[in-house]
C-alpha positions in Angstrom: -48.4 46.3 260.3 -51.0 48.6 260.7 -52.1 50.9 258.0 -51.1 54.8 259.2 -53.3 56.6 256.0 -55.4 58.3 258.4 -53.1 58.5 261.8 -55.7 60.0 263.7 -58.0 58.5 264.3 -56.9 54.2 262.7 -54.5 54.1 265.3 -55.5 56.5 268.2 -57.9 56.1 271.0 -58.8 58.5 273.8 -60.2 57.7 277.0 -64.0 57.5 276.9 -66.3 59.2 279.6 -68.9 57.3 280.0 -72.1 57.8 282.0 -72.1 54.0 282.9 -70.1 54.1 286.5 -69.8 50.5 286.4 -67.9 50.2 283.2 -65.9 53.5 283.5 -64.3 51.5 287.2 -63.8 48.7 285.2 -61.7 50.6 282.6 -59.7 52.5 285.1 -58.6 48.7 287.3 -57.5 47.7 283.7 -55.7 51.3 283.2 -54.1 50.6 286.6 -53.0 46.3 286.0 -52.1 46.5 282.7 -49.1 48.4 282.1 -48.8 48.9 278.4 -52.3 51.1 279.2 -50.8 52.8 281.9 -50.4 56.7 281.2 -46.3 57.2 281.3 -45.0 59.1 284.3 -41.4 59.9 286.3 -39.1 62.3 284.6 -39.2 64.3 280.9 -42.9 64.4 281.1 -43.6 61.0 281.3 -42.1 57.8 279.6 -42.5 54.6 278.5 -42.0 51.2 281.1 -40.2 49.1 279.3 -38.6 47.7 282.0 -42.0 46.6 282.6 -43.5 45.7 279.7 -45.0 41.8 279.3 -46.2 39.8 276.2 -48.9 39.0 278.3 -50.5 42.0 278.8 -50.3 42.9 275.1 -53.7 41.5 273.7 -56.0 42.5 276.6 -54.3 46.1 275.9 -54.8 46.2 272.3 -57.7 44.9 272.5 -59.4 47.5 274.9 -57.7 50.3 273.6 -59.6 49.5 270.1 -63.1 49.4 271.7 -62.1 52.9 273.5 -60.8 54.4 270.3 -64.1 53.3 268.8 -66.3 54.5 271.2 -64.9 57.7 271.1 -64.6 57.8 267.2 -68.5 56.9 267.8 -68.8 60.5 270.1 -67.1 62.7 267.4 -69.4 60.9 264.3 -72.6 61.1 266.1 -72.1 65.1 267.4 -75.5 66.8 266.8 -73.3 70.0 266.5 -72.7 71.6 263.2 -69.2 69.8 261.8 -66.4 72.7 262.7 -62.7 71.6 262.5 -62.4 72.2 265.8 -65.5 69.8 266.8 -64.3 67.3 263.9 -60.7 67.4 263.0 -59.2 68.6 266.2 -61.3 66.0 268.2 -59.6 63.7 266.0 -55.9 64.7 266.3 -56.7 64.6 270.2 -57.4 60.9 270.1 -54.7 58.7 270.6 -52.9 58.8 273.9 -53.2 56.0 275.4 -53.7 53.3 272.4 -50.7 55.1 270.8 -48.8 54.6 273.8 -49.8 50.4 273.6 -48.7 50.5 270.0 -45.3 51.9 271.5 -44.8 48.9 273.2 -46.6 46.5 270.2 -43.0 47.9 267.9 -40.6 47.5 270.5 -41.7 44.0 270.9 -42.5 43.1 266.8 -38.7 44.9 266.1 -36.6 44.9 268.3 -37.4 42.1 271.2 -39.4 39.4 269.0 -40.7 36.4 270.8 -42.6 33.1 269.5 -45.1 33.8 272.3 -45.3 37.3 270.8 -45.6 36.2 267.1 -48.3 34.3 267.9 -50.6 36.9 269.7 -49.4 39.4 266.6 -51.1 36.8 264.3 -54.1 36.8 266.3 -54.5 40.6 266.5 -53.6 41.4 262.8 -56.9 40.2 261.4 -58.7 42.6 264.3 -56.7 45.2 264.1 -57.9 45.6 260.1 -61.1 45.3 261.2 -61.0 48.2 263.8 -59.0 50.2 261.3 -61.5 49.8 259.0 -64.5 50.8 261.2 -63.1 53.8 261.2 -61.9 54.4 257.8 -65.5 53.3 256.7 -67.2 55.6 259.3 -69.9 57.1 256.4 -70.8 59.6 259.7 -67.5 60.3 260.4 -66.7 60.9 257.1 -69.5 62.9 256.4 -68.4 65.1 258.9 -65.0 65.6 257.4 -66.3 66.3 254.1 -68.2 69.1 255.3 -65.2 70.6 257.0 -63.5 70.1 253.9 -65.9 71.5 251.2 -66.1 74.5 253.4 -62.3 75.4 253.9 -62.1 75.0 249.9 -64.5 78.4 249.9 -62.5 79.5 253.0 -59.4 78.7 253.6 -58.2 78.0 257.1 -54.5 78.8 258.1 -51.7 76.9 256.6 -51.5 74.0 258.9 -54.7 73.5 259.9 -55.8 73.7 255.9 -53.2 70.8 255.9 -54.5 68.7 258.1 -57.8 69.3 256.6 -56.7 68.4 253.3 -55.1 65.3 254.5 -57.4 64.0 256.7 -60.0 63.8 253.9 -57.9 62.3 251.1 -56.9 59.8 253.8 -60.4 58.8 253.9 -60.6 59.3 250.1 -57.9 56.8 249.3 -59.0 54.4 251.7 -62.5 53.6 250.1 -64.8 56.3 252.1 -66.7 57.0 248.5 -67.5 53.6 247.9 -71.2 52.1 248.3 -71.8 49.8 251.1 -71.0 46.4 249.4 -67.5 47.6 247.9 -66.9 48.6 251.6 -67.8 45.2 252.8 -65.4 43.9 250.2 -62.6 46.7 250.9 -62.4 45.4 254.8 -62.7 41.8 253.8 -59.5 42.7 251.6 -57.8 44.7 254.6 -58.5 42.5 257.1 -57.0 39.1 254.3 -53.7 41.7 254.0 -52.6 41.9 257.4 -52.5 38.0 258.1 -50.5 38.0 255.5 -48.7 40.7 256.0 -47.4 39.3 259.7 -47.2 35.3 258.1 -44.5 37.3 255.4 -42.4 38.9 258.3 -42.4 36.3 260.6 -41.0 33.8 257.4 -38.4 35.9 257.0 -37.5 36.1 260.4 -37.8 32.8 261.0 -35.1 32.0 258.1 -32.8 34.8 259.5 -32.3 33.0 263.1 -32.2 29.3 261.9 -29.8 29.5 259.4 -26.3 29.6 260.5 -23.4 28.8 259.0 -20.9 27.5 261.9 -16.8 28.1 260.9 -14.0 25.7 262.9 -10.8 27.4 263.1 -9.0 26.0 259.7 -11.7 28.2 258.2 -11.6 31.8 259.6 -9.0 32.7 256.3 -8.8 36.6 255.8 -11.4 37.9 258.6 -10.5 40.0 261.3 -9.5 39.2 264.8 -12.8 41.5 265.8 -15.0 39.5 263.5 -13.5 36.5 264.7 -14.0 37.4 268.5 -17.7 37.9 268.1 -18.2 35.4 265.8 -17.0 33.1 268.7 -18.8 34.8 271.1 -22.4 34.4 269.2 -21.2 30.4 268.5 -20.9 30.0 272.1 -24.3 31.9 273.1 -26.1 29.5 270.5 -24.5 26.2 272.4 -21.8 25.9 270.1 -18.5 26.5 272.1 -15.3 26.7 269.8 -16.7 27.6 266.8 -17.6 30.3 265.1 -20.8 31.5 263.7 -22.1 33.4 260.5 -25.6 34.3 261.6 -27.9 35.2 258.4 -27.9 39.4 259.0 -26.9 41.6 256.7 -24.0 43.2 259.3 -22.3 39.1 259.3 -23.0 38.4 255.9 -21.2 41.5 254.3 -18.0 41.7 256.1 -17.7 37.5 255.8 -18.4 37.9 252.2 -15.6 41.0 251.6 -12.8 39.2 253.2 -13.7 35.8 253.9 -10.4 33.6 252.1 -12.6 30.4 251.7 -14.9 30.5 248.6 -17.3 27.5 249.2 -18.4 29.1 252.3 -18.8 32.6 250.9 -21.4 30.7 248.5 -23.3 29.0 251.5 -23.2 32.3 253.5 -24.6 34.2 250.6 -27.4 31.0 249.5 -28.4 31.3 253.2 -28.9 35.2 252.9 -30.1 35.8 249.6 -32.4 32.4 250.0 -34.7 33.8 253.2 -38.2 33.4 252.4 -37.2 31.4 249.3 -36.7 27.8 250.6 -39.9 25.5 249.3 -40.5 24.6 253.1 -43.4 26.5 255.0 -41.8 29.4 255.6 -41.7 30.2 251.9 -43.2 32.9 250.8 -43.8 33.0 247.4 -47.2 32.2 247.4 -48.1 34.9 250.1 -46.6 37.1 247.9 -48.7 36.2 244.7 -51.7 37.0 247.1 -50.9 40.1 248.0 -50.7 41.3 244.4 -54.3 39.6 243.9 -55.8 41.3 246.7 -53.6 44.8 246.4 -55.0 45.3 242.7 -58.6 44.4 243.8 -58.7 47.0 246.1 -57.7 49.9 244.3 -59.7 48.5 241.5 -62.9 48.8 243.9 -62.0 52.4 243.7 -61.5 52.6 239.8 -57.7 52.7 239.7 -55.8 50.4 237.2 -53.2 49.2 239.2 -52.2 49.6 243.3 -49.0 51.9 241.6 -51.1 54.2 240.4 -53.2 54.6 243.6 -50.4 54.6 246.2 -48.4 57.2 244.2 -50.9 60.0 243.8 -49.8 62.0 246.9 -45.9 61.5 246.7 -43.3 63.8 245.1 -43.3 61.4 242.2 -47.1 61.4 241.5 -47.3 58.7 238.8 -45.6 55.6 238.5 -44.6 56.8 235.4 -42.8 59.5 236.5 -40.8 56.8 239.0 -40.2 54.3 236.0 -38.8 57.5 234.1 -36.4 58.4 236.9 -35.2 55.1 237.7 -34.9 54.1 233.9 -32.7 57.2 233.5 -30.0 56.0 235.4 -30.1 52.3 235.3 -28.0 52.0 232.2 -25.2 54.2 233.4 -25.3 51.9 236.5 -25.4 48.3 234.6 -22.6 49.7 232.0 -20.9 50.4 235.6 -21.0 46.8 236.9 -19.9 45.5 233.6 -16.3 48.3 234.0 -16.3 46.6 237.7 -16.8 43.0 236.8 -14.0 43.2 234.2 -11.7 44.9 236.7 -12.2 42.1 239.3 -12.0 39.2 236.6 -8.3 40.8 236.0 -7.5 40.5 239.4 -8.5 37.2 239.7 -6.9 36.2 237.1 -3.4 38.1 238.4 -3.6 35.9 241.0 -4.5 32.5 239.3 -7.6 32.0 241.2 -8.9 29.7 237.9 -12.8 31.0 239.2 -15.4 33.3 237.0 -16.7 36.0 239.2 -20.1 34.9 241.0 -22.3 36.8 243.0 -20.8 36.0 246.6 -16.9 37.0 245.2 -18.4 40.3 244.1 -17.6 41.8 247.5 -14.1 39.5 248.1 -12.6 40.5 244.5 -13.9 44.3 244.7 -12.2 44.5 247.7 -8.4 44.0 245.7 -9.5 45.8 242.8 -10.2 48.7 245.5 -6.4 48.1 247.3 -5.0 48.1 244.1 -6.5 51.0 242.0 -7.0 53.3 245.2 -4.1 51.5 247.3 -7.3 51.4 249.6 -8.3 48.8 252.3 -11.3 48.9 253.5 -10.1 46.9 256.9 -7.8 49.8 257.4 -10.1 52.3 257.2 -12.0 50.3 260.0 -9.3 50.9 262.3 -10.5 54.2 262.3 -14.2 54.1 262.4 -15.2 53.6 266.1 -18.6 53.3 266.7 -18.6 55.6 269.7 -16.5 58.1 268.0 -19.0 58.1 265.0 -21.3 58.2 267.5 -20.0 62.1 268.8 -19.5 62.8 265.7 -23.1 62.7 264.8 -23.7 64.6 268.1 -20.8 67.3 266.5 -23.2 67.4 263.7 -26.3 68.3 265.4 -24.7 70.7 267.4 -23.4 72.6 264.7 -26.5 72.2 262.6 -29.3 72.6 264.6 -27.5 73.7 268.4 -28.1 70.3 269.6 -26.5 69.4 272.4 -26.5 65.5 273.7 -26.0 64.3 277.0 -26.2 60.5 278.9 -29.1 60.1 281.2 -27.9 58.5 284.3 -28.3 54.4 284.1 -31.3 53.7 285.5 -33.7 57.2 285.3 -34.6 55.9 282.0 -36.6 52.5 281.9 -35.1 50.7 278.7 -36.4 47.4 276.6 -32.6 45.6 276.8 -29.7 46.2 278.6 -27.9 47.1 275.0 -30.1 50.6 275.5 -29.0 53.6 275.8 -30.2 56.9 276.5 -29.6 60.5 275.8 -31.2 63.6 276.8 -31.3 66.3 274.4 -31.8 69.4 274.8 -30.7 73.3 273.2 -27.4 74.0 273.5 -27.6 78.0 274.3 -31.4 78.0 276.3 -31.0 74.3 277.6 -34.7 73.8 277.3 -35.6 70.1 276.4 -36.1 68.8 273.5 -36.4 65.3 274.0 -34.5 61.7 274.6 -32.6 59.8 272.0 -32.7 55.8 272.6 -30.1 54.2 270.6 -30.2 50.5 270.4 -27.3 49.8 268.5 -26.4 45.5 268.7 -28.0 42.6 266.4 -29.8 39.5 268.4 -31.9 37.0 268.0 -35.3 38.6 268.1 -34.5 41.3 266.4 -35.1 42.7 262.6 -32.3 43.0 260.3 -31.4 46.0 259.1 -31.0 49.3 260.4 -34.3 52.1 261.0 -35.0 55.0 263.2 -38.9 55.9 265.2 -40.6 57.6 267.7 -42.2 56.9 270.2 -43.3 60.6 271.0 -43.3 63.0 268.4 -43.9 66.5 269.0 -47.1 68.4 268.4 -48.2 72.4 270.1 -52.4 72.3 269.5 -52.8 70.9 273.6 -49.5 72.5 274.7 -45.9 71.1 273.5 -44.3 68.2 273.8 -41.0 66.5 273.5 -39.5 64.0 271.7 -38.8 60.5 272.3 -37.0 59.0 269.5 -35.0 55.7 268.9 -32.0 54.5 266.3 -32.0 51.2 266.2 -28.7 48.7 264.0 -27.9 45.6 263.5 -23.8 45.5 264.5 -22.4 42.9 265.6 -22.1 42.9 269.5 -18.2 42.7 270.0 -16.1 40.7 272.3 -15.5 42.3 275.9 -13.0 45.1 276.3 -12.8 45.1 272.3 -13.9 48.2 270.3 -16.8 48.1 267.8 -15.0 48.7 264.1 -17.2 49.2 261.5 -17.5 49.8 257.5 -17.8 53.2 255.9 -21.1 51.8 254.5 -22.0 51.2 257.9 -20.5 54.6 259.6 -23.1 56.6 256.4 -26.1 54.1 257.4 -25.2 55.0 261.4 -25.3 58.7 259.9 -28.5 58.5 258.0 -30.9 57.0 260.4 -29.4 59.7 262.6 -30.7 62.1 259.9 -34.4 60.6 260.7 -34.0 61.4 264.0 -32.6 64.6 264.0 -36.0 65.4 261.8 -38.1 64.0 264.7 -36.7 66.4 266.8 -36.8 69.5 264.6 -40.6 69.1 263.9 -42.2 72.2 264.1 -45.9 71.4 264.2 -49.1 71.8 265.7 -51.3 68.9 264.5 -49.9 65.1 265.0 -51.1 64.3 261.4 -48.5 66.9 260.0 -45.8 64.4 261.8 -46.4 62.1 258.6 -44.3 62.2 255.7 -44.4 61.5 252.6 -42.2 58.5 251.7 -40.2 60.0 248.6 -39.2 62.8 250.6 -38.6 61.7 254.2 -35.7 59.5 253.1 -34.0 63.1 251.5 -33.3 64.3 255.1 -31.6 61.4 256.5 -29.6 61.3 253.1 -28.4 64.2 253.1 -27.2 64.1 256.6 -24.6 61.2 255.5 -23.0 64.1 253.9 -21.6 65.0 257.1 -19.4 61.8 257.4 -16.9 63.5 254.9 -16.5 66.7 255.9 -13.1 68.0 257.4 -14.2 68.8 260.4 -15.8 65.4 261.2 -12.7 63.2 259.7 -10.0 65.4 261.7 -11.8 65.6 265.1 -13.4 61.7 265.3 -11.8 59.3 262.7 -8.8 57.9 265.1 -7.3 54.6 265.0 -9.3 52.5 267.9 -5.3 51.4 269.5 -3.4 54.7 269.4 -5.7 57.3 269.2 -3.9 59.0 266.1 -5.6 60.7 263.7 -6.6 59.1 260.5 -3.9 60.4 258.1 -4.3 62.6 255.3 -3.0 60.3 252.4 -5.7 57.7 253.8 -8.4 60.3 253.9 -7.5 61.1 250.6 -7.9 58.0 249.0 -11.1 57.7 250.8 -12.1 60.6 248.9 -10.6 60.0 245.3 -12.4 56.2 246.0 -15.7 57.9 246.6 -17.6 56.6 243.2 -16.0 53.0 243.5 -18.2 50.1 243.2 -21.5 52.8 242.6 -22.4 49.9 239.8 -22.8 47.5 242.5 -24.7 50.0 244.8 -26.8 51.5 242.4 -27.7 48.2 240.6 -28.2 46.4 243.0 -30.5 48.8 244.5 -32.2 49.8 241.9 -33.5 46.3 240.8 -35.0 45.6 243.7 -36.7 49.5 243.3 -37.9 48.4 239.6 -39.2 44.9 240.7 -41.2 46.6 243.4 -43.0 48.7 240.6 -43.1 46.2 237.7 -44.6 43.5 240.1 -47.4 46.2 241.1 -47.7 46.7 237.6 -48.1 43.5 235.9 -51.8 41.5 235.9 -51.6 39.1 239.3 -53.5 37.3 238.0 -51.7 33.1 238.2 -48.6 34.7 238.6 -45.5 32.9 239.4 -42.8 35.0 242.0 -39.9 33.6 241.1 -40.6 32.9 236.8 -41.5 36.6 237.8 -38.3 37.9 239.3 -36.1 35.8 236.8 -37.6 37.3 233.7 -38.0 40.0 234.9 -34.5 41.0 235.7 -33.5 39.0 232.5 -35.5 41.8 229.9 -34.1 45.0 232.2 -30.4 43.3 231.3 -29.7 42.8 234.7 -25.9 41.5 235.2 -25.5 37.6 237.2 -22.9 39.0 238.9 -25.2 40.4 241.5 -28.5 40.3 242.8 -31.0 42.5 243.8 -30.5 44.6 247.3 -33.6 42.6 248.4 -35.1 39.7 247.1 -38.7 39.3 246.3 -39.8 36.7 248.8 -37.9 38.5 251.4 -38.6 42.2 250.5 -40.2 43.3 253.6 -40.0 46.9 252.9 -42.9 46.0 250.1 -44.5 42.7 251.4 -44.6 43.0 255.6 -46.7 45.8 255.1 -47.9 48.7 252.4 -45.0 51.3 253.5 -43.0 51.3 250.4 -44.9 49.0 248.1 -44.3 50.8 245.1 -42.3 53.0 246.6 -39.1 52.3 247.0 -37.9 54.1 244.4 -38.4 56.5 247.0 -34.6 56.5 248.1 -33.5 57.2 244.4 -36.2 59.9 244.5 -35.2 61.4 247.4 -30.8 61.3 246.6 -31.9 63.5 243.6 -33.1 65.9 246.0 -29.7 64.8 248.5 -27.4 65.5 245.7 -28.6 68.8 244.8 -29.0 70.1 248.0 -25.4 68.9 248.7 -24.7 71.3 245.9 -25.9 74.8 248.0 -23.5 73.5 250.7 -20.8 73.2 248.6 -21.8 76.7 246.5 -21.9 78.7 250.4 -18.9 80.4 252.0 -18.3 78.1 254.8 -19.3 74.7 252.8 -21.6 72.1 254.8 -21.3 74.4 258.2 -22.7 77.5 256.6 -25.0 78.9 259.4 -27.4 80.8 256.9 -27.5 77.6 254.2 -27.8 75.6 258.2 -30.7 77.8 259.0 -32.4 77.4 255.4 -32.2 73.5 255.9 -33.5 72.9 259.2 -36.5 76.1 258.7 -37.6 74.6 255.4 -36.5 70.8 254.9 -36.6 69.6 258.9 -38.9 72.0 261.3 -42.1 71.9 258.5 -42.4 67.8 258.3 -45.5 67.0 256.3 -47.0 70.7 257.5 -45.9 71.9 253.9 -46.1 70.3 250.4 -42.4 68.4 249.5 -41.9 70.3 246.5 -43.4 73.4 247.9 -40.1 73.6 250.8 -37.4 72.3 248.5 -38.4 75.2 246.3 -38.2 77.9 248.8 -34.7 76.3 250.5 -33.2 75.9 246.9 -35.1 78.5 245.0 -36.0 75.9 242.5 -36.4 72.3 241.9 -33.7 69.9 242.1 -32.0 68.9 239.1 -30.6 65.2 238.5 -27.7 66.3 237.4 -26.0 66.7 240.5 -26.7 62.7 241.7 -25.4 61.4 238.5 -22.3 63.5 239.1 -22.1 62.4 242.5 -22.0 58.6 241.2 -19.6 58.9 238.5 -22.1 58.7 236.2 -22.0 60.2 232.8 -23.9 63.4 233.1 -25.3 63.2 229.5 -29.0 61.9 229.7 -30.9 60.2 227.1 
């Protein structure tokens, strides 16, 4: 992954005029052969090919988009003019079309259509890619140019967003070692360029566990799943070689739902060794080790720059501002959610021993037992409620949302206008619901397969910008649910209906952007998560449940008593959400804290949950050796406490909705959200917007509430 602390101008290029006529016709036959360099055309102002796009072409791409981006970065440092912003940081912004597009197609291809031919030319472009990011982040001219620009708009101060981009431009080059004499640069780029080897070895690993271990079911052995589950199951079995059985691929969308219902025990364990395992197996795909270098290397670089610990670096321009102040948060509301799991623990021990089950509750019979305890204290069933969550009817009922929110209107593009990367794509145009002016296209690629990353995300692949005339949005949703049998409806989780609402929520933020510089399309990490949490909201309200939650056979509506159960079961099992996720959010932190220096992963982990008092009953949301949120890449290394950050801000923001006249559809509380928390992105500070759409800062009251949390704080 490439590092995005200075967007642009580490990842951008712009195409060079060049006085040399022989080199500029030999940059426009590559422009015109290779594809993934090829400006986008046909409809909504050009878009991507990737109908057309080819491993093949990717390195000769990459690789000549770098040395165009350099060249030009080159032009803009070596200007005899006086540094202006427009000369300096506009030139900068500009850059980027055309390598931007290429890394377009590189994410497509890492995410969501991964190949062994394309894992190997990753692995050979990670260690150059550093490099080239580094030529620029180590540009003394460049930066020289930028700090002039900056020391003068701290005397005069331009308007609001360009004083932003100003500000972040230079601490981008700031954090990333631009201040540091020539041999600590030498050793900074050395580091970089050691990171992102490992970086792709770490993903790959874990990818490589996810696809080869699968646990294949015969039909004595399907006890207490669904006929849908069992349907796809088959169907996957049979795509693998494998015809009449059934198989339990290692994704988080198989591995829950086998886990909640599955009858047999012994394979629950295997399925849940096999998930919680990845990265983790003493073979060469392990990761442990990689990880212990990372830490080495992490701390060595932010102590080239005088910081104690990489924490303490990365967290200096988030909401949270010291690691401290993270540790605080989280610290806050672990006990309430431990004492939670212990309530939870004892409740399903009781039901197993109702039932003379003779077992102590392990980790994979946390889901299976919670399940009864649910049935019987809420007369819930989570299968039931699946018979109402439709994929495609959550699916308008998100569009419902952005209508009513932001006067979005969706509507399908005719197969085939749109090129798309598998035919699993789909596309929507978006556009205003009273003007009709364009907004942009939604992709949704919505099925798990081999290739693919686990989990669920949302990106862009144009984002807007005004400062060279507007442009719209091209922005994907990509999950992870299992691809159903033919003619049979997709049924999901509620779990997985609020996940399908909140990376809907990151999306919907793409498209509101409001600003003028691409830079101010950034985010800072504990506060881009609040938006798409505080869309999940939405899943609840009335006017969502009574219009698109309808059994999948008879179309009825989902009935009241259900719904209400739904509702009074709202805080049930928030021990095993919270705890879970919040171990893996303090592990992140305490392993960035603690001295790398011989350290052992896994001694690591174990102790380390053993002094926080975490219960055996569960394990951390992500595992060390395969936390790729923290060790594929820097994205939220020591920062993903972010999402606990970030629901303090959901939960009390859920509170003005619930304070206004006409609840979560208030048009004036509407208005508020999308003018100060959506349309502004990174243009404005965090706390700066929450303040003026709350009229003060948020309180944590209102998430512990929303838990079923004791309210009283230490």
């Amino acid at each position: 992954m490439i590092s995005k602390s200075i967007k642009t101008a580490a990842l951008c290029s712009i195409i060079l005029v060049t006085s040399c006529k022989e080199e500029t016709k030999s940059t426009n036959k590559l422009m015109t052969d290779n594809v993934l360099l090829q400006e986008w055309t046909g409809p909504y102002d050009g878009i991507p090919a990737f109908d057309k796009m080819n491993v093949d072409d990717l390195k000769e791409a990459v690789e000549k988009g770098m040395e165009l981006n350099l060249a030009e970065i080159d032009a803009i440092a070596n200007n005899t003019d006086a540094p202006t912003f427009e000369n300096t940081i506009v030139a900068m912004e500009s850059a980027g079309k055309d390598l931007n597009n290429v890394f377009t197609y590189y994410g497509i291809m890492s995410s969501n259509v991964s190949s062994p031919e394309f894992r190997s030319v990753q692995a050979e472009l990670a260690p150059k890619l550093s490099e080239f990011n580094s030529k620029i982040t180590q540009n003394e001219k460049l930066f020289q140019r930028v700090k002039v620009v900056y020391d003068a708009s701290q005397k005069e101060p331009l308007e609001p967003q360009a004083q932003r981009v100003v500000d972040l431009t230079y601490k981008g080059f700031e954090m990333n070692g631009a201040n540091l004499d020539a041999e600590k640069k030498k050793r900074y780029a050395a580091i970089n360029k050691e990171l992102s080897t490992l970086y792709t070895k770490f993903g790959n690993n874990v990818l490589h566990d996810e696809e080869n271990y699968v646990t294949y079911l015969t039909k004595e052995q399907l006890g207490g799943l669904s006929e849908g589950f069992i349907k796809s199951a088959a169907k996957i079995a049979t795509d693998k070689g494998q015809d009449g059985k059934y198989a339990i691929v290692n994704t988080r969308s198989s591995m829950d739902p086998f886990l909640k219902y599955s009858t047999e025990r012994a394979l629950r364990q295997q399925v849940w060794e096999n998930y919680y395992s990845r990265g983790d197996n003493g073979d060469e795909y392990d990761n442990n080790k990689i990880i212990a270098e990372i830490l080495k290397l992490r701390k060595e670089r932010v102590g080239l720059m005088g910081y104690d610990n990489y924490a303490q670096w990365r967290l200096q321009d988030r909401m949270a501002k010291t690691p401290e102040n993270a540790m605080d948060l989280m610290l806050k509301v672990w006990p309430a959610s431990t004492a939670r799991v212990k309530e939870e623990v004892a409740d399903m021990q009781a039901v197993a021993n109702e039932l003379g089950d003779n077992i102590t509750i392990a980790p994979w019979d946390y889901r299976f037992y919670a399940e009864k305890v649910r049935k019987k204290k809420y007369d819930l069933d989570s299968d039931e409620v699946k018979q109402y969550l439709q994929l495609d009817k959550l699916r308008d009922a998100m569009f419902f949302t952005a209508g009513e929110l932001f006067n979005y209107k969706f509507t399908p593009v005719e197969e085939g206008t749109v090129p798309v990367f598998h035919e699993d794509v789909e596309v929507w145009e978006v556009t205003d619901k009273d003007s009709g002016k364009h907004i942009g296209l939604w992709y949704l690629d919505t099925y798990a397969r081999e290739g693919k990353r686990s989990g669920a995300w949302a990106t862009t692949y144009r984002s807007y910008t005004s400062f060279e005339g507007e442009t719209n949005v091209l922005a994907s949703n990509n999950n992870n649910f299992v691809k159903p049998a033919p003619g049979e409806a997709v049924l999901i989780s509620w779990d997985d209906a609020t996940t399908f609402f909140h990376e809907f929520g990151h999306a919907l933020h793409f498209y509101s952007s409001n600003v003028k510089y691409p830079t101010l399309n950034g985010g800072v990490r504990d506060y881009t998560e609040f938006q798409s949490q505080l869309l999940e909201r939405w899943l609840s309200t009335d006017k969502v449940i009574n219009q698109f939650l309808v059994h999948y056979k008879t179309g009825e509506p989902i009935p009241s008593a259900l719904v209400e159960k739904i509702k009074n079961a709202s805080t049930f099992n928030q021990g095993f959400g919270t705890t879970e996720y919040l171990a893996s959010a303090l592990m992140d932190m305490k392993l960035h804290l603690a001295d790398p220096t011989d350290i052992d992963i896994d001694t690591f982990e174990r102790e380390t949950l053993t002094e926080l008092g975490m219960p055996t009953e569960l394990p951390m949301r992500h595992r060390t050796p395969h936390f790729g949120h923290v060790f594929s890449g820097e994205g939220y290394a020591t920062a993903y406490y972010g999402y606990m950050w970030a629901d303090v801000l959901t939960s009390d923001a859920s509170e003005a909705f619930r304070e206004a006249p006409n609840g979560f559809y208030d048009k004036d509380v509407a208005d508020k959200l999308v003018k100060y928390l959506f349309a502004p992105r990174n243009a404005m500070d965090p706390a700066d917007a929450y303040r003026k759409f709350r009229g003060r800062d948020a309180k944590i009251e209102a998430l512990m509430k929303d838990r079923g949390f004791p309210v009283t704080l230490e």
